[in-house]
KENUDREN-520514 format. One record per residue: residue in one letter; x, y, z of N, C-alpha, C in turn. Coordinates in pm, whole numbers, plus 50000, padded with zeros to 5 digits. Layout:
N
AXYZXYZXYZ
...
//
This chain:
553
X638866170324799639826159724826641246165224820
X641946164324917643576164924923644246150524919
X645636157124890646126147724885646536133925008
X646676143325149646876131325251645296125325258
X644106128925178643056120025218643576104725179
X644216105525078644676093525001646426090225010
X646866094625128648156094425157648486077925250
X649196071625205649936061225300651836063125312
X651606066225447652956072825492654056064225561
X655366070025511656716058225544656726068725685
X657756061925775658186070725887659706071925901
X660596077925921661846080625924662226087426065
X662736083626121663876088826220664796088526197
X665456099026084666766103226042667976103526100
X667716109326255669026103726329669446093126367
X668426081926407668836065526426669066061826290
X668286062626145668646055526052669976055125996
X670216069826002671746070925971672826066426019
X672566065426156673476059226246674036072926277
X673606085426337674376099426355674906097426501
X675726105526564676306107226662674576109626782
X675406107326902674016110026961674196124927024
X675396129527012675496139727088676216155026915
X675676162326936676066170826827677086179226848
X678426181826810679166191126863679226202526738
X678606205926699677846217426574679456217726500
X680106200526486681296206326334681136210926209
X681926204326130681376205226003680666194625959
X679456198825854678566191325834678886179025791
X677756166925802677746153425748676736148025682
X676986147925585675756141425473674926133825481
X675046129825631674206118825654672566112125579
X672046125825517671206125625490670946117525364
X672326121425226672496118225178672486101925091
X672146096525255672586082725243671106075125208
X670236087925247669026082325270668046081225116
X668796088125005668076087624890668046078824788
X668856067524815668156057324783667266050224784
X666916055024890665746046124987664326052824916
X664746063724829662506067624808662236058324739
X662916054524589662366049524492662226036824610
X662826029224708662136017224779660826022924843
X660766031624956659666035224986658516038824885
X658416039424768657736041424599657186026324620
X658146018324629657856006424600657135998024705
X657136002024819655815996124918654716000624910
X654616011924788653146021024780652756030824874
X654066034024959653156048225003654156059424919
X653006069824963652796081224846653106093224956
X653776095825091653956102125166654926101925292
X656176108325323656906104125401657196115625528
X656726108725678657036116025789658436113825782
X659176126925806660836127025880661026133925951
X661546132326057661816135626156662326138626269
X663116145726389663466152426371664456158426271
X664196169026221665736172926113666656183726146
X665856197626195666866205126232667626209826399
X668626216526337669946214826412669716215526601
X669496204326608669676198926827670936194926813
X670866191827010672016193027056671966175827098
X670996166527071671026155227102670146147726990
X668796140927085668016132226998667056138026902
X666976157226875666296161526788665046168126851
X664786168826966663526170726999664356186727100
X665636187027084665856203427158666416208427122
X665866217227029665946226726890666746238026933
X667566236726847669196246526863668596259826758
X668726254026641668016263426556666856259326423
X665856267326442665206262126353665506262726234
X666186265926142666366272726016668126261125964
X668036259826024669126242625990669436232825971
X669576224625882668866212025924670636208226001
X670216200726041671066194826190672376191926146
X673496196326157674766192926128675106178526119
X674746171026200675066156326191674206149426076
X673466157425992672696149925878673146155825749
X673446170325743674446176425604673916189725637
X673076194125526673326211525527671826214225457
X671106222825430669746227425422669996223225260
X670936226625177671256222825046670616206825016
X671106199525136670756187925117669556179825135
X668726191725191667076190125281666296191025153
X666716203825072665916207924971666156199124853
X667336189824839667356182424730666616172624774
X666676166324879665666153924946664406156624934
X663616167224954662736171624918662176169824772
X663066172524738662866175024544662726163124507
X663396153324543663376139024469662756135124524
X662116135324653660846129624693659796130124562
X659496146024604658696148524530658416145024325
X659556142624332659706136024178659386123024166
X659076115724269658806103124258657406104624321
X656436114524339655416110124391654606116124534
X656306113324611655616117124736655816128924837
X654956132424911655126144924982656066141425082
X656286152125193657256153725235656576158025399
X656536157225506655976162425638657356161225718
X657736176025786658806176025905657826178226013
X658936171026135658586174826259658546190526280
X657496192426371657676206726451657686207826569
X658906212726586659056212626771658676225926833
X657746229426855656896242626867656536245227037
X656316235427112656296235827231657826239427329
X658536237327280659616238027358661156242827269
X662216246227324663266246027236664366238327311
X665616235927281666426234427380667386243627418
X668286239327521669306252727579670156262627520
X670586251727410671656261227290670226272027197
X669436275227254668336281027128668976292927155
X669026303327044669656319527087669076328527167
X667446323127205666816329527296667356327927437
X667106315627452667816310527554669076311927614
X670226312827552671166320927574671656329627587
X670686340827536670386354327544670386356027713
X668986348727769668776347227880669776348127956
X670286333527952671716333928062672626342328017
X673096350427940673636356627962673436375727987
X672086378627974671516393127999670096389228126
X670216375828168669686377128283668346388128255
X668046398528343666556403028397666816414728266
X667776414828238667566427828064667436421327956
X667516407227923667636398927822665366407627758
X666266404827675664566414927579663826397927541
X664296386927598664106372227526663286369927666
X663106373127774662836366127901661736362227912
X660476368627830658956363327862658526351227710
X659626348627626659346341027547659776323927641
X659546320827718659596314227795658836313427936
X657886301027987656906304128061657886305028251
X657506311928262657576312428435659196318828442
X659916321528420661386320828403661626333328532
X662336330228630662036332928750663686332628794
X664076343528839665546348328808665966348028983
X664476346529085665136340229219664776322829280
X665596314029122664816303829136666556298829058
X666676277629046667676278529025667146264128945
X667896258228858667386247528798668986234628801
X668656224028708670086211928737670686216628695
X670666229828603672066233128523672796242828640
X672086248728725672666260028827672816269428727
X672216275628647672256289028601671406302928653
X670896300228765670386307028835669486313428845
X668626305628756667236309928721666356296028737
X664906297028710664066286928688663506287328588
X662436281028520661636280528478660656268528402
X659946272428359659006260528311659616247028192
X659906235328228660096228228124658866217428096
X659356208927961658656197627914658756186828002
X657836178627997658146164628069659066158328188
X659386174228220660416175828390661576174128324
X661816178328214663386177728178663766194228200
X664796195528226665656208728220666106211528108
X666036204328025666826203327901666056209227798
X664926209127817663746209527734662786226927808
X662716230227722662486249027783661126253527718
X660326253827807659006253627780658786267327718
X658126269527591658246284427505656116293627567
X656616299627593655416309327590654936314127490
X653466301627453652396298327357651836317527345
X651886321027412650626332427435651746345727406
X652846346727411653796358127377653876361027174
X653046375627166653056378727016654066375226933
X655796378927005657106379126928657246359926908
X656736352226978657066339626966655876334526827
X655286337426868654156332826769654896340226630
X654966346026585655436351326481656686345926471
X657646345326530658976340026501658486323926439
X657736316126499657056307726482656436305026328
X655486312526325655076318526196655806316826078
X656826322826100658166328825999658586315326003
X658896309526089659956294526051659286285325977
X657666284325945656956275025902657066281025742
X656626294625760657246299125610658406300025554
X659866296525604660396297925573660616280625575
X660356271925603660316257525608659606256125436
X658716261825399657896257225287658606265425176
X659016276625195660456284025082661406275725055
X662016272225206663446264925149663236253225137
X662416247525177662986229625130661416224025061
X660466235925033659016229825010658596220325014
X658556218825172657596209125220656336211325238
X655266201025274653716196625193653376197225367
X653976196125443652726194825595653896195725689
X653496193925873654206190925994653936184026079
X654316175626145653946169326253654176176226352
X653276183226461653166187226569653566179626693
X655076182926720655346170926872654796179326978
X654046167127052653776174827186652306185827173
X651626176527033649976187227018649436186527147
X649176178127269648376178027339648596184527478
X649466192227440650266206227603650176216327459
X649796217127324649966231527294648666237627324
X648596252727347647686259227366646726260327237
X645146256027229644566256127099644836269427047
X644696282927109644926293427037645916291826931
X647286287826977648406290926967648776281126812
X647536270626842647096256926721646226263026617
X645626273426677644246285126539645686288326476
X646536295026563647176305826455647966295326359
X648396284726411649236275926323648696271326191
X647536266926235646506265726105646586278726001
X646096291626078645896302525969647406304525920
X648636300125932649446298225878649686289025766
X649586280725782648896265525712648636269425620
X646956273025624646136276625492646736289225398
X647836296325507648456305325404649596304425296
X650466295025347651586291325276651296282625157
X650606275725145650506264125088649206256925058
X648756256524947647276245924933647166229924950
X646416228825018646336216325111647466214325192
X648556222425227649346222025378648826214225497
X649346204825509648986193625619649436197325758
X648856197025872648916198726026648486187926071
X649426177626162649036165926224649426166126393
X649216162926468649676167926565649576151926695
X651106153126706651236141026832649976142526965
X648736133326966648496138027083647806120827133
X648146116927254648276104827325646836098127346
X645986111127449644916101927506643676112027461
X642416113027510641416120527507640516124427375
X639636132527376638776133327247639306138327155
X639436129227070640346134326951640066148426853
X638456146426864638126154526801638166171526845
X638416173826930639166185527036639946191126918
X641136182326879642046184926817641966189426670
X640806178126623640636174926491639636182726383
X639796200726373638726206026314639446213526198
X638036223526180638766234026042639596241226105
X639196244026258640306258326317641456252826378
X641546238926397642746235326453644046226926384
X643926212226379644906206426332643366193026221
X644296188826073643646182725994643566168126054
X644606162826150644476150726194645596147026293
X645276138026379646436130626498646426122926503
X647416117826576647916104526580646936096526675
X646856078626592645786074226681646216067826775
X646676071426896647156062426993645896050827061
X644756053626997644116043727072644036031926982
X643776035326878643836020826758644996016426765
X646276023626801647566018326835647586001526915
X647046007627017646706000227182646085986827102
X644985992427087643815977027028644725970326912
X645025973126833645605970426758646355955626773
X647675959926859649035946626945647345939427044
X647025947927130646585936027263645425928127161
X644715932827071643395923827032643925913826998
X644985917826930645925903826884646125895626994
X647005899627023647545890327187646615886227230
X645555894627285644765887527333643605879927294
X643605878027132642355869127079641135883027147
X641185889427112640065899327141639205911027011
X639195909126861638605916626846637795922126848
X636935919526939635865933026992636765945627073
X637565945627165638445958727118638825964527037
X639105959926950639835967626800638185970526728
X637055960526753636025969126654635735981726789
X635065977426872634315994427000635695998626951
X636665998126944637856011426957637576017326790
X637186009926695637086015526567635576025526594
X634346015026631633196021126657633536037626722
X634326037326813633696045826953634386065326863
X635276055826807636256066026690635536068026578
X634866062826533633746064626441632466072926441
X631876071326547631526076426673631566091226619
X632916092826701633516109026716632956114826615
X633696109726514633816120426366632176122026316
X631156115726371630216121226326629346107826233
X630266096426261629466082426180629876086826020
X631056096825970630936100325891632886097125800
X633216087525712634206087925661635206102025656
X635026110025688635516125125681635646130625778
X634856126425905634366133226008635856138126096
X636716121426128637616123926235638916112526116
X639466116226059640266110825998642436109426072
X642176100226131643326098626190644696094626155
X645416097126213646776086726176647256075826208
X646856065026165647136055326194648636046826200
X648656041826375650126034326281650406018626371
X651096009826350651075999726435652456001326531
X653776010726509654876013726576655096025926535
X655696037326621656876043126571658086047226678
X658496055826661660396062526720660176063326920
X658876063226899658316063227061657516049927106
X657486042127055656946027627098657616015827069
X657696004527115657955994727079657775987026980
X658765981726884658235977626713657165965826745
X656395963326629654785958426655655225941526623
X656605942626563656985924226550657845921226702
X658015930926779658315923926930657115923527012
X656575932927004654785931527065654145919227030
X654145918526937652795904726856653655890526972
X652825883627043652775871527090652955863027032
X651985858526929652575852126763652645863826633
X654105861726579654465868926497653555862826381
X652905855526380651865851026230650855863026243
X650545870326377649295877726371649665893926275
X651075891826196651485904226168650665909926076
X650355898125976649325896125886648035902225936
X647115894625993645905903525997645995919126023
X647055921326154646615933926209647515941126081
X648015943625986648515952525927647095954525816
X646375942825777645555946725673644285953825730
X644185952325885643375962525970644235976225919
X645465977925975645845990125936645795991825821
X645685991425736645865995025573644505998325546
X643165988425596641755992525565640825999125667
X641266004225771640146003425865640186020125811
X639616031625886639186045525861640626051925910
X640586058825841642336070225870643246068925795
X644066074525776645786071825705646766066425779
X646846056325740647586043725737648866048325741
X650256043725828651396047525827652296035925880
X653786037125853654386023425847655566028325918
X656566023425979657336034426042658756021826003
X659846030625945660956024025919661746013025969
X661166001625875662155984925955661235978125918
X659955984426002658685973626045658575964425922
X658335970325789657915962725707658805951425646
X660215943625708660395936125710660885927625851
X660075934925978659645924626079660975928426156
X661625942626151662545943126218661865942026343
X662925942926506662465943026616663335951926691
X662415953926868663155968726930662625968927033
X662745972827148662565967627263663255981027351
X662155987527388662645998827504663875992427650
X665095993627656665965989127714666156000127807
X666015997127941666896005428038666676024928012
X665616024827956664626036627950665116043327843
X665806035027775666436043427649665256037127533
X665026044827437664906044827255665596038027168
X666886038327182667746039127076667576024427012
X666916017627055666335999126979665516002926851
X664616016226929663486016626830664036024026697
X665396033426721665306040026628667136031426576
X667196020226449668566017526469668816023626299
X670456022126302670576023626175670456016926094
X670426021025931669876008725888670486013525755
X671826006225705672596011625547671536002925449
X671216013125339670686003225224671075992225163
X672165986725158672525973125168672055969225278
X671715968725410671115961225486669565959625416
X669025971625430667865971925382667495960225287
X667855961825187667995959825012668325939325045
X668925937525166668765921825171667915916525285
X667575927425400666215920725444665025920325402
X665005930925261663475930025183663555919325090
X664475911525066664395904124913664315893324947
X662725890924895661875879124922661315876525055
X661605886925093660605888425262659335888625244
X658525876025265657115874025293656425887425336
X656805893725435656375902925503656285916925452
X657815920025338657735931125320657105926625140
X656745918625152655535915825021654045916525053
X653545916525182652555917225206652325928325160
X653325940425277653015950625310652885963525166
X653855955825063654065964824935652665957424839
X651755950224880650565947224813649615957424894
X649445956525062648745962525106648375977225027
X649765984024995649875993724953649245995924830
X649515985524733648655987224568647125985524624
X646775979024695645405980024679645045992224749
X645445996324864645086008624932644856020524869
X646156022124759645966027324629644886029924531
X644806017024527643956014224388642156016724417
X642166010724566640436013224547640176023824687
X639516030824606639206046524678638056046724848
X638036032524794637246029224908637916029825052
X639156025825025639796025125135640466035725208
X639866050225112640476061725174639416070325228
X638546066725144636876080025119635936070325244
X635986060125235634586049925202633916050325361
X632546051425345632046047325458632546032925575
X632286033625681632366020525767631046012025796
X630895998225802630125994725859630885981125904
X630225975526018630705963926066629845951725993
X630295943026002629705930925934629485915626047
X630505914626084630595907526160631935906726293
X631475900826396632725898726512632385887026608
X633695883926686633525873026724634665873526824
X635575869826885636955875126947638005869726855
X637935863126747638615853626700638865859926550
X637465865526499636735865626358636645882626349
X636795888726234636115907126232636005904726088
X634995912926049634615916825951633945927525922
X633985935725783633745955225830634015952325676
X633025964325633632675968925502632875986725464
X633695986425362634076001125320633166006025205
X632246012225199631966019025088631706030925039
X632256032624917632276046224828631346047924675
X630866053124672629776060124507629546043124511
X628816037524560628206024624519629266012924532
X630396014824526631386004524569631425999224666
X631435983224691631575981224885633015966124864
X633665973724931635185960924931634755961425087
X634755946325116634945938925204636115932225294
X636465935625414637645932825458637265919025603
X638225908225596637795896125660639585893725719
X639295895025869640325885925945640285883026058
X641105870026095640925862426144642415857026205
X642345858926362643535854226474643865844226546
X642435838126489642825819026532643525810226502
X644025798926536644775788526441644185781126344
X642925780026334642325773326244641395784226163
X641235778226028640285783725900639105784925953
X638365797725871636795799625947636005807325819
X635125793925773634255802025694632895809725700
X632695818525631631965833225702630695832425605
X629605839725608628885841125512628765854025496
X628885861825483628725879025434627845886025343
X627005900725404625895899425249626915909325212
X626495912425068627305919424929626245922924853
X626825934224759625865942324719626425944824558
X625735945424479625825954424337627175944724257
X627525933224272628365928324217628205907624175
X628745901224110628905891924062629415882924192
X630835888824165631665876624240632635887224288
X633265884924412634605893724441635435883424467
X636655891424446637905885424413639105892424553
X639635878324605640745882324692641625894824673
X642055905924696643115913624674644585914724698
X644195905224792645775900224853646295885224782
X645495876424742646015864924717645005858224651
X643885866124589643185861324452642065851824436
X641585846724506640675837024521639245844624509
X638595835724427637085842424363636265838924489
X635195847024511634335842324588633035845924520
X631825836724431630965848324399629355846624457
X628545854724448627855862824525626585851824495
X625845847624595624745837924603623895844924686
X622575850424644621475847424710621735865424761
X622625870724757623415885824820624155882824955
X624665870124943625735866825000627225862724928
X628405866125046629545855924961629755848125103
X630285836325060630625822925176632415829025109
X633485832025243634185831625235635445825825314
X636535818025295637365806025373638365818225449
X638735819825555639685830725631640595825725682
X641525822225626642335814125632643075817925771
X643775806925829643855810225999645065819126022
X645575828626114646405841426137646485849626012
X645135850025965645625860625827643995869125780
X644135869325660642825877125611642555881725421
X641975889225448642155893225294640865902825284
X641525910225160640095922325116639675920825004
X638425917025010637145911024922637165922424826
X637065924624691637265933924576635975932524481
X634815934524457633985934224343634835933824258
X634835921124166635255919924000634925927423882
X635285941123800634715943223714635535937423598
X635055935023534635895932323399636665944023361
X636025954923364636735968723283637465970323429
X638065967523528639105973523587640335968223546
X641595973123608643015970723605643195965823705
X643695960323799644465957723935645755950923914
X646595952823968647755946924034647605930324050
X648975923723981648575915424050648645910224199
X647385896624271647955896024402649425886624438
X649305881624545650225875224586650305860324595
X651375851224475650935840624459651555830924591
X650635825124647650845816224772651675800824714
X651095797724616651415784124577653245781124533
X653965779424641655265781824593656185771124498
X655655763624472656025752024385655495760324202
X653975762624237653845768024127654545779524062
X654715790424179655645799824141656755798424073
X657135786024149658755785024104658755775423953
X657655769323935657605766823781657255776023696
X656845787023704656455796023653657755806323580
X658415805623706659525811723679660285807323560
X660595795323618661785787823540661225782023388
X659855783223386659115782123255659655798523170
X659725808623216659695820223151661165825323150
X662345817123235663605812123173663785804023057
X662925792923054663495785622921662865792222789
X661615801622810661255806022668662365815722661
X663085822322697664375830022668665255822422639
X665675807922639666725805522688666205792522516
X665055793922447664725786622355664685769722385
X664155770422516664135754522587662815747822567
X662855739522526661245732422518660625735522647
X659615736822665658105737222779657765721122757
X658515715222871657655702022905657515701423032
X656695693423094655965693723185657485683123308
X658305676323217659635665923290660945677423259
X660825688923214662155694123170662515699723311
X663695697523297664655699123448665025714423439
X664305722023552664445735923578665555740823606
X665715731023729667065737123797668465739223675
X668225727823611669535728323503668975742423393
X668285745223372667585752423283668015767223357
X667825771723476668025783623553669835786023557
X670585774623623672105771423560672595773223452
X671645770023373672325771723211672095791823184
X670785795923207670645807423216672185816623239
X672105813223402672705819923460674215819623443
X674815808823344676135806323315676045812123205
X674815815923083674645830222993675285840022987
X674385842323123674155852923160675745859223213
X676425852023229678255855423296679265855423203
X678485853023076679895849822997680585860722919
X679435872222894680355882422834681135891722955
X681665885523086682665891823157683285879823189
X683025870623206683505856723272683535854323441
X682165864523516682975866723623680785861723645
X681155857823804679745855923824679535871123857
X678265878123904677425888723923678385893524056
X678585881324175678885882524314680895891824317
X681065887524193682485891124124682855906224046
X681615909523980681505917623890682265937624010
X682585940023939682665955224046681285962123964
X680985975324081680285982624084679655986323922
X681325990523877680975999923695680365985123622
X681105974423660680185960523543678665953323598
X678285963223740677325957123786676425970223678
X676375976923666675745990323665675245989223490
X676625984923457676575982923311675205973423245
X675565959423329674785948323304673465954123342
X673045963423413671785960723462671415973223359
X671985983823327671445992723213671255985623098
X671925971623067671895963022926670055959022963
X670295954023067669115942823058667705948323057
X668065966623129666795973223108666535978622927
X667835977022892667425981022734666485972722679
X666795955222721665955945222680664615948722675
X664285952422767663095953022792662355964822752
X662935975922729662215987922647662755999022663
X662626014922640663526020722670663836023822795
X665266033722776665826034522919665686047522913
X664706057623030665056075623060666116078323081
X666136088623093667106096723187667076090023354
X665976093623391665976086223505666456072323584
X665776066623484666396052923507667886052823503
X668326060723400670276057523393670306066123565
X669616076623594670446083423712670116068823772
X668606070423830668546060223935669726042923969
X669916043023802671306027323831672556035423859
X673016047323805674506047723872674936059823975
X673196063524021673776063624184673646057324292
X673126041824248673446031924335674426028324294
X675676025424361676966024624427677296015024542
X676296003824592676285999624679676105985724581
X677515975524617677585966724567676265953824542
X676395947224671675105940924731673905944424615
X673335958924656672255960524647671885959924489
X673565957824402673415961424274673495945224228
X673705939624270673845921824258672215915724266
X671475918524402669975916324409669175924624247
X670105936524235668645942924103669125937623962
X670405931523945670765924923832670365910223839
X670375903823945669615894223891667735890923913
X667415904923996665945902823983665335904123828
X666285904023723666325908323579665875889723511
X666335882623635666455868923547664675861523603
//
């Protein structure tokens, strides 16, 4: 077992999040990156344990035409700043995967310029395919040769030349020296030459134990891609597809044959073909402008979170941002996004509460990483599919209709199972459970042991919630518990407490008295690390320090 067997991954496009220039004029550096480390301990907090970023080093535009490998990109800061991002990842948990742009470079690469300027003596000329010196391209430099995707811009590298492969080589090792990173995403796996994919691997297995290789590839047998000699896993563009239309279209029998036929592949075997799963990323359209009804966000994400593969979430989505390919441009999909924005479209977002439960349970039961597949039931409306591991079987149930649909399901080796998402017992009759699927949504069925731990789920009942609350205000606040005591005045009285040793409300307070109050209130509660003091006063971002002082009440 490695670690991405059990990996659920954030996605980052570093140059849209930041908001970087689109065009690079190689000045002096910008920290851009910098901006972004607030954001792990949040990504911590949706439960994944692994983060794609991407592109990072130094292009001359959107990242994909690599100036130099050994940089991270001037418009984001300086390699100093790669390797600290790195580090605090990793201190909180999670690994780290860069893009690899291995198929191609762009024009500013030093090879490449070599070229144009030593022409037919350049010692660089066959590290590039076809390059043909009585041939002329859009730039008029008076040569031709092979590019990516019919761009000129984009300079197709010769897979099969020894000096490239090794230069190659060297940058992956020198990627895991300087900023020790855990894996790569392969852009453009499905034009690389497999040879050229062996040697990448025997690189792989050399640098690093359990070193991850994933590799972008669109259509065809996945498993081509997916072995010991090639790459550990790719992206699933076909569960992608089923995914939005089953929805839309009230169809899950696509999304199960597309799970089956992928199941299939790997051998009928949890291990066999282990993919990457995702519902959007930096190259598609976000999955809350796709969905027809945005209620269906619900089911299809707890498909993604349980079905076979590693599960991945790509930056916004999880609070329902939206993006929309415009006039053949990207730039929707990839926007910026300051942690004060962030930090107030997650708070109390239905959505990005789902998605940070999805995560504890995905976590928590091994089933959902290891576990065999079987189908249970389908219908176009209705799916149901069973995960199991060493005798464990969690049950997953959803449902895209407007109305409730109760199921009967057999079950095995347990009492009663219990909702994971929102708690409701169901227990086991006859080696069945009768379970209610509530309409545009779902839930994953959990065997009850007494001796486990879990998380709690997600309480639906919002009246109750909110007595709950304001009940566990007045035992602080030394207020009687009656069943007529007036909350709202009770939360007021709190909160006029709570202001008086500055006299200023929270919305008033500056940065140093926000920072203060919220290191007090964590004393309350038990001690305070080291950590914790860094983590409160290098947030600096007003807003975001107002939401964590009073999530205290």
């Amino acid at each position: 077992m490695a670690w991405y067997d059990e990996a659920i991954f954030y996605h980052i496009y570093p140059l849209g999040m930041t908001g970087a220039p689109k065009i690079n004029t190689y000045g002096q550096p910008q920290h851009r990156l910098n901006t972004l480390l607030p954001f792990i301990s949040q990504i911590k907090k949706l439960g994944c344990n692994a983060l794609y970023i991407g592109p990072l080093l130094e292009s001359v535009g959107h990242g994909y035409e690599t100036t130099d490998y050994k940089k991270l990109d001037t418009r984001l800061g300086t390699n100093e700043d790669l390797t600290e991002f790195v580090s605090r990842c990793h201190k909180e948990g999670i690994r780290v995967v860069l893009d690899g742009v291995f198929n191609h470079t762009g024009r500013d690469f030093f090879a490449f310029q070599d070229i144009k300027k030593n022409r037919e003596l350049s010692s660089y000329k066959d590290w590039y395919c076809n390059v043909n010196f009585y041939g002329n391209n859009e730039y008029n430099d008076g040569f031709s040769y092979d590019n990516w995707g019919g761009y000129d811009l984009l300079v197709k590298l010769n897979q099969h030349n020894p000096q490239v492969r090794e230069y190659i080589s060297d940058v992956i090792r020198f990627w895991v020296k300087e900023f020790d990173i855990d894996g790569i995403r392969l852009d453009a796996a499905d034009v690389l030459d497999f040879s050229y994919m062996q040697m990448l691997r025997q690189v792989a297995n050399e640098v690093k134990p359990d070193f991850w290789l994933m590799g972008e590839v669109i259509h065809g047998d996945y498993i081509r891609w997916v072995n010991e000699d090639t790459l550990h896993c790719v992206t699933n563009y076909h569960l992608h597809k089923a995914l939005y239309s089953g929805h839309n279209d009230h169809n899950y029998f696509e999304i199960a044959h597309t799970v089956k036929r992928l199941y299939e592949m790997g051998g009928n075997k949890p291990d066999g073909l282990k993919l990457y799963n995702f519902a959007d990323n930096h190259d598609v359209e976000r999955i809350y402008t796709k969905l027809s009804d945005k209620r269906h966000f619900t089911p299809l994400h707890i498909l993604l979170y349980t079905l076979p593969g590693v599960a991945s979430l790509y930056y916004g989505s999880e609070f329902g941002i939206e993006g929309k390919k415009e006039y053949g441009s990207d730039d929707s999909l990839r926007p910026a996004i300051s942690y004060e924005e962030y930090i107030k479209a997650t708070d109390n977002n239905d959505l990005t509460n789902l998605i940070s439960r999805l995560g504890k349970i995905r976590t928590e039961e091994k089933a959902l990483s290891y576990g065999g597949y079987k189908e249970l039931f389908l219908t176009n409306c209705q799916y149901a599919f069973s995960r199991e591991y060493n005798g464990k079987v969690v049950i997953v149930t959803v449902n895209n209709s407007d109305s409730d649909f109760t199921i009967s399901l057999p079950s095995q080796n347990t009492k009663t199972y219990v909702g994971g998402i929102y708690g409701t017992e169901a227990p086991v009759t006859d080696g069945h459970i009768s379970v209610n699927i509530k309409a545009n949504s779902g839930e994953i069925w959990l065997p009850l042991c007494q001796k486990e731990e879990r998380s709690a789920p997600i309480e639906t009942d919002a009246e109750e919630k909110k007595n709950q609350r304001f009940e566990a205000l007045a035992e602080g606040l030394k207020v009687e518990n009656h069943p007529d005591a007036n909350w709202e005045s009770i939360l007021e009285k709190l909160e006029t407490n709570e202001e008086k040793s500055t006299g200023k409300t929270f919305e008033e307070m500056t940065v140093e008295e926000l920072q203060e109050a919220i290191l007090e209130k964590m004393k309350q509660n038990g001690p305070v690390t080291e950590q914790m003091k860094k983590d409160v006063m290098e947030n600096v971002y007003h807003n975001s320090l107002v939401t964590w002082v009073k999530s205290f009440i």
